[in-house]
N, C-alpha and C positions, 0 to 999 in steps of 0.2 A: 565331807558334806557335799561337795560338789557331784561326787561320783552318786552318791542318793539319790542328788537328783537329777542327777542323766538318766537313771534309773524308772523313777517314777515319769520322766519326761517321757520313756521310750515307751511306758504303759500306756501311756495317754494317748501316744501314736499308735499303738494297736487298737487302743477304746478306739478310735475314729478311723480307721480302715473297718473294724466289723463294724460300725454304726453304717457306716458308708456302703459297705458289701450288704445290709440289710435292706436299701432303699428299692432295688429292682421286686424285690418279692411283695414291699409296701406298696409300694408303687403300683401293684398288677392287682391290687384290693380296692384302688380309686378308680371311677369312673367318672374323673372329669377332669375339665381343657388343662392342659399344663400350665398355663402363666397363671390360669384360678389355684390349681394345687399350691401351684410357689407361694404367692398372696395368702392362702392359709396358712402355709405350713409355716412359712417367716412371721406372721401377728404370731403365731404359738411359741414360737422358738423368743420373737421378744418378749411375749410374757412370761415365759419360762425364766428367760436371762432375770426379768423383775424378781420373781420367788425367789429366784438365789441369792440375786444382790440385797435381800431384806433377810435372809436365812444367814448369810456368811456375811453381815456386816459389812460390807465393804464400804470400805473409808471411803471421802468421798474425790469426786475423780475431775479435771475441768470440761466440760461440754465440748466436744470435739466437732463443732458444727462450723468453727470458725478455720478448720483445719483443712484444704484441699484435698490431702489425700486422703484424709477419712472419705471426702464425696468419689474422687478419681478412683483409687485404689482400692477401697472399702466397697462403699455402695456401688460405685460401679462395676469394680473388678466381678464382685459375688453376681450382681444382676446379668453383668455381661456373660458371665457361666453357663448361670441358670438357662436366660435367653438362645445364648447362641447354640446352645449343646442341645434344647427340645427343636430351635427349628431345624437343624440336620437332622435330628431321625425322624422330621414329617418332610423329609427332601433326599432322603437316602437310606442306604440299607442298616440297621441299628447298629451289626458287627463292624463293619469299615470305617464309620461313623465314630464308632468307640475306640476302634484302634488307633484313629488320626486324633482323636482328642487325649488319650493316653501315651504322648509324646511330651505330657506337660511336665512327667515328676523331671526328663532329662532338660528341659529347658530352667526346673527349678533348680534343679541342682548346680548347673553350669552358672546360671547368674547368682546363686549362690555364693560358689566358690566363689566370685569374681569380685563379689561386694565384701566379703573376708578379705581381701587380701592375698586369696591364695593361686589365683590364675587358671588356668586351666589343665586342669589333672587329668592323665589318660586312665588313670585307673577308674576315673569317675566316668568316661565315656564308656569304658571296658565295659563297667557293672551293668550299666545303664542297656547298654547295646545287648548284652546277653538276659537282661530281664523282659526286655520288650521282644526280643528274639523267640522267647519260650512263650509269651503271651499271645502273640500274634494267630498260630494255631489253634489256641483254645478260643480266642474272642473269633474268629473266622470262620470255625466249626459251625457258627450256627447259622450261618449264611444263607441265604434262599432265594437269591437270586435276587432281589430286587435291586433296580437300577440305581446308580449313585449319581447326582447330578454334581457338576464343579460346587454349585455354592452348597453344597452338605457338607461337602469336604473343609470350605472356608469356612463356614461356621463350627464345624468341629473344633476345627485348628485356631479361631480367636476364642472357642468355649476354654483351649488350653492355654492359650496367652491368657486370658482372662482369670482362670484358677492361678496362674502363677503371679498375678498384678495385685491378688487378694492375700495371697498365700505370703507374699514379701511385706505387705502392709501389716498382716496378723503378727510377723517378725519382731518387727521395727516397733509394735503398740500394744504386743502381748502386756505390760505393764501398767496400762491405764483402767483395768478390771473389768468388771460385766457392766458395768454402764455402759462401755462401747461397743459391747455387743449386742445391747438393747436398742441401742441407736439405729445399729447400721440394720440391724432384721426388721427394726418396724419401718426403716425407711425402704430396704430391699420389698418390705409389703406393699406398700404407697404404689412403688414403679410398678413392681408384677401385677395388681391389680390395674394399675393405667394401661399396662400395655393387653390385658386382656379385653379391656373396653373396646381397646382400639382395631385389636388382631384377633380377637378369637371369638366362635359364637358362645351364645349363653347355655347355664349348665341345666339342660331341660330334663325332668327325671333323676336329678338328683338325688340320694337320700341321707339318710343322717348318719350310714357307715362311711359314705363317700368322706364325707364332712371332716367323721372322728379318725378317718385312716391319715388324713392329710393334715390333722393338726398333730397326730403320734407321729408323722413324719418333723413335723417340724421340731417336736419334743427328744428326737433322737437323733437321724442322719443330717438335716438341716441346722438343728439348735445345739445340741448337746456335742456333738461331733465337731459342730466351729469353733465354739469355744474351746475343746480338748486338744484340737489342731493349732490353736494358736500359744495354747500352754506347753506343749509337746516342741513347737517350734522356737519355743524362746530356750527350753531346756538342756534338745537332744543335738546333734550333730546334723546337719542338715539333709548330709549326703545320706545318710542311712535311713531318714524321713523320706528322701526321695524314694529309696529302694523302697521302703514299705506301700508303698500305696499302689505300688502292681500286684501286692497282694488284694485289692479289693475286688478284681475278676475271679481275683479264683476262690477267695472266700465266698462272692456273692453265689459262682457257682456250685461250690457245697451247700449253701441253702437252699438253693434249687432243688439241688439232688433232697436235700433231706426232708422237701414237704413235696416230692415227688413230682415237680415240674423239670426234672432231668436227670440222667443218670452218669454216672462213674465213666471217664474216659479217659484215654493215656494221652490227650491233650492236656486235660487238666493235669495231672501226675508230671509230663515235661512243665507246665507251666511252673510246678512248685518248685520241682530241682531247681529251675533255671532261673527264680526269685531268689532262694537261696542262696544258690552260686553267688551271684550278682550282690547279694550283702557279705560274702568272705571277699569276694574281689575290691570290693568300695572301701572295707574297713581294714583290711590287713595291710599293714606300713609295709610295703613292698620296699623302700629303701632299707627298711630290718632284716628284710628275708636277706636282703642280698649281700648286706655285710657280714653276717652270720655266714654266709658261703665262704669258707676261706679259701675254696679253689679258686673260686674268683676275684679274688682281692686285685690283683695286677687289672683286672679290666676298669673297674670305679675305683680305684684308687690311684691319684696321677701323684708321682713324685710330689715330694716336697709339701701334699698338702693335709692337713689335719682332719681324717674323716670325723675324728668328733664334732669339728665344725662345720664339715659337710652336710650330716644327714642330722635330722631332728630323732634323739633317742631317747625312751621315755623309762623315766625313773620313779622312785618313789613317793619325791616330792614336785612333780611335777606334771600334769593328765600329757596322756598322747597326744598323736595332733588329729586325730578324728574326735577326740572329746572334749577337745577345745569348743568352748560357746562362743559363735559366730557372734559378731557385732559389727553392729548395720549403721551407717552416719545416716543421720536423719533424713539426708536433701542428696545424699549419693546416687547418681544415673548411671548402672552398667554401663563400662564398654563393650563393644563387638571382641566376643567372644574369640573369632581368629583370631586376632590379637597376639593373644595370649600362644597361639600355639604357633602362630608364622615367630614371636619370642623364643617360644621353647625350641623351637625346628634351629633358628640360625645358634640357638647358644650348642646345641650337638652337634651340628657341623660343624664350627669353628673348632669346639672339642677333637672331633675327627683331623680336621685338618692339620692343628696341631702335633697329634699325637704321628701322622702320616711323616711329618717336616723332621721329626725324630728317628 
């Protein structure tokens, strides 16, 4: 039953990378201010979250307005996104912009691991390193010169602390049903309309495809797509959610190519290998490959000790350890992730040392 629904979890994570990857081609059919699109697209996505929750009965759920981080994490996280990610690409070049804000899936996966219980895993840096590796080309390729100012870059880069302060709340609250998704989009509406009052001109010449492009946004990439990310994240492995979502450049860019706003290039094609790669590297128990090596059994295996109880080995009654479902304490605050690896670094040298003393 569980494996079902890793299963259907990991679907769910694809629905919301291609919702996700659809948004730059919706996006290029609006003609107006970005905080007015957010403000549409979020009243659409809450009312949409209503139709479902009267469609699929959903029990009912407690008002989560008394809850901090529904406001910190929730509303703010998602606002903070939306905000910071539109003022970097009107302060710097979109490609650079995009590459600094897609540094977010390695910062979720790391505080991931870290809220598990599981510390920090080089295999997870590995994956991470070689997905972003391949993507960087493709997102760069379209580069045109425009000048990148410091703060495009700092807004980039809080648009991805901000996706990962939302993305950790979705975790933690996937269980409280579509009423909380109802909540946080018609309140993320409330801010992005304030803030358009405040910072953006009005939408002069506007028409009624503007209008309907930006509430289908919120019907799919904005509404449909949070709620799937946050089903997806209660179900699947985290690390392998992380790797997926550097498919949403290159998916976005095969939609490009296929309504002929760009064409086929071995950027893209490296980006795919190197997403790929990057989900064998994150999910393969690299402590299995190696004890299946029996040449090397004398290197990981130190006298006297019991590799059963070394390495985590997965049986029939019992899931690996990438499909184990992460569990989050309600009120838990990462630690600094060095941590964990200045840990890992002194427990191999000491191992070194010992084995030297022999």
């Amino acid at each position: 039953m569980r494996s079902s629904h890793s299963v259907i979890g990991l679907l769910a994570g694809l629905l919301t990378v291609t919702l996700w990857a659809s948004l730059p081609v919706l996006r290029n059919l609006v003609h107006l201010p970005p905080m007015l699109t957010a403000a549409i697209a979020m009243s659409s996505a809450a009312g949409f979250a209503q139709v479902l929750e009267r469609w699929m009965h959903e029990r009912k759920s407690p008002v989560p307005f008394r809850d901090w981080r529904f406001w910190v994490m929730g509303v703010g996280g998602l606002t903070g996104a939306l905000y910071c990610y539109f003022l970097a690409l009107g302060e710097g070049d979109p490609a650079r912009v995009t590459l600094v804000t897609y540094t977010w899936p390695l910062g979720f996966m790391l505080v991931a691991d870290r809220l598990a219980g599981r510390g920090l895993r080089m295999r997870t840096l590995l994956g991470a390193l070689v997905a972003f590796s391949g993507l960087a080309p493709l997102i760069l390729s379209s580069d045109k010169g425009i000048s990148t100012s410091p703060l495009a870059y700092s807004a980039g880069l809080a648009a991805g602390m901000s996706w990962i302060l939302f993305s950790l709340y979705l975790k933690n609250n996937s269980r409280s049903g579509l009423k909380n998704y109802k909540y946080i989009f018609a309140c993320v509406a409330g801010t992005a309309l304030l803030l358009h009052g405040l910072f953006e001109a009005s939408a002069e010449g506007a028409t009624y495809v503007d209008w309907l492009m930006a509430a289908l946004i919120g019907i799919g990439p904005y509404g449909l797509a949070f709620m799937t990310w946050g089903y997806a994240l209660l179900k699947s492995p985290t690390t392998l959610l992380g790797i997926l979502t550097y498919f949403v450049p290159v998916i976005s860019s095969l939609f490009l190519i296929l309504v002929g706003l760009a064409s086929l290039s071995m950027q893209l094609i490296v980006a795919v290998v190197a997403v790929l790669t990057s989900a064998v590297i994150t999910q393969t128990s690299l402590s299995m490959k190696w004890r299946e090596l029996k040449v090397f059994h004398h290197v990981f295996n130190e006298p006297g000790v019991n590799m059963s109880r070394k390495y985590t080995v997965s049986t029939g009654h019992e899931p690996s350890v990438s499909n184990v479902r992460d569990n989050f304490p309600a009120l838990y605050m990462p630690a600094m992730p060095p941590l964990g690896f200045m840990d890992w670094s002194r427990q191999q040298l000491t191992r070194l040392l010992t084995k030297a003393k022999r």
